[in-house]
N, C-alpha and C positions, 0 to 999 in steps of 0.2 A: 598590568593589572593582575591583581589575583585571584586566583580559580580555586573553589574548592571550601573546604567551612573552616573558616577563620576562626579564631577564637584570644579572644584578649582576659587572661585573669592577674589578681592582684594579691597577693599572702605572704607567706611567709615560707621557707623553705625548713620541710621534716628532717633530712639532714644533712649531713655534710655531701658535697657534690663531689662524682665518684667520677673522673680522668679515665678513659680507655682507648685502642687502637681497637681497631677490627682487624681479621686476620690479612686483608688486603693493606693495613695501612694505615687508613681512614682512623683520624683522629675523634672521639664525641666523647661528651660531660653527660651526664645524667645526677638529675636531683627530684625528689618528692614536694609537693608543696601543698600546703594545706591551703585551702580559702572556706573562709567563714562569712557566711550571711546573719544580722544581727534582725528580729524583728518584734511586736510588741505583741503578745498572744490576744486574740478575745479575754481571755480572764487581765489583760492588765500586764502579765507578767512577762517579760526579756527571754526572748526565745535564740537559741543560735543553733545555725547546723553548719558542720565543716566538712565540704568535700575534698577529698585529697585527687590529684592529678602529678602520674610522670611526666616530663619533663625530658627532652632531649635536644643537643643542641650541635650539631657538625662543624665541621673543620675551620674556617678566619673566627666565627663566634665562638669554638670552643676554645681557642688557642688563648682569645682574649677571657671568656670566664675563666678559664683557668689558672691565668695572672689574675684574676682579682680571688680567685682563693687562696693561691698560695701567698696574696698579698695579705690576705684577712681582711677581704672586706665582704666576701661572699662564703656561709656557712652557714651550718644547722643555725635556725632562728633569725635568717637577714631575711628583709622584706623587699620582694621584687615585685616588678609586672614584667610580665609573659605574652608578647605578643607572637602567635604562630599558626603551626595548621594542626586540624584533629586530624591523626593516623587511626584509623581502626583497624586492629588486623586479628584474622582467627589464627588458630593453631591447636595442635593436639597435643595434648600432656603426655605424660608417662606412663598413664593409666587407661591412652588410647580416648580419653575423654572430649568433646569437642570444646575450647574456650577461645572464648575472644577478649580482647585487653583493646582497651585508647589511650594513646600519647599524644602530648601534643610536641610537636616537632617547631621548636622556636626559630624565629628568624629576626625574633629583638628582642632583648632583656635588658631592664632597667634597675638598676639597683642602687637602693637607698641608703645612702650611707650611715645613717644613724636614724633613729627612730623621732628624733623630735628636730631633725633637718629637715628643710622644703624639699633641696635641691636633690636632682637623681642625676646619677649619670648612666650615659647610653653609653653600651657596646652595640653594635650593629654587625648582620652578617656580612659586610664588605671587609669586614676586620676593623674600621675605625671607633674608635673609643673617643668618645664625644665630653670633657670635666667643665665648659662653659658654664654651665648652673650653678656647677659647685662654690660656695661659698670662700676658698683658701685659694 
């Protein structure tokens, strides 16, 4: 069971997903994702606001997003869902200033192969990569 505040969103990703080691080793992917809620104003008119959220994804999951970028199927403008945890953490700038940042720290991402496909495929953080849905 999971502890802690979950968080499932659905968008599109700001840009290309950026491959790193930590100096320990540790393999992780990070990407920006925009999600946009659509809704209809009192006056009638089509409102939308788009929150952007980082993204972070460690070691069997990042191993696998990161074959499906360098495959092209995962890049600025692909549309995923993000199921994961919200990380809050403070920190102090360069200016001695106090800031706090949220990530959310994934532990499934789903990615949709083209925009007018049903079918998504799962990577999972076990490292399995699940194409059952997909349509080929």
């Amino acid at each position: 069971m999971f502890d802690g505040a979950k968080v499932e969103l659905v968008g599109r990703l700001g840009r290309d997903p950026e491959t790193r080691y930590t100096p320990a080793g540790a393999l992780y992917i990070s990407f920006s994702m925009a999600v946009s809620k659509k809704w209809e104003g009192r006056d009638g008119q089509s409102k939308e606001q788009t929150s952007w959220f980082k993204v972070m994804a460690w070691k069997a999951l990042a191993e696998q997003l990161d074959q499906a970028v360098n495959g092209g199927t995962l890049r600025k403008g692909s549309r995923v869902q993000v199921i994961g945890s919200l990380d809050i953490r403070d920190w102090t700038d360069q200016q001695g200033g106090k800031r706090t940042s949220a990530e959310v720290v994934a532990f499934e991402v789903n990615v949709e192969p083209g925009r007018a496909a049903p079918a998504v495929a799962q990577v999972t953080a076990d490292g399995q990569l699940d194409y059952s849905d997909v349509p080929f």
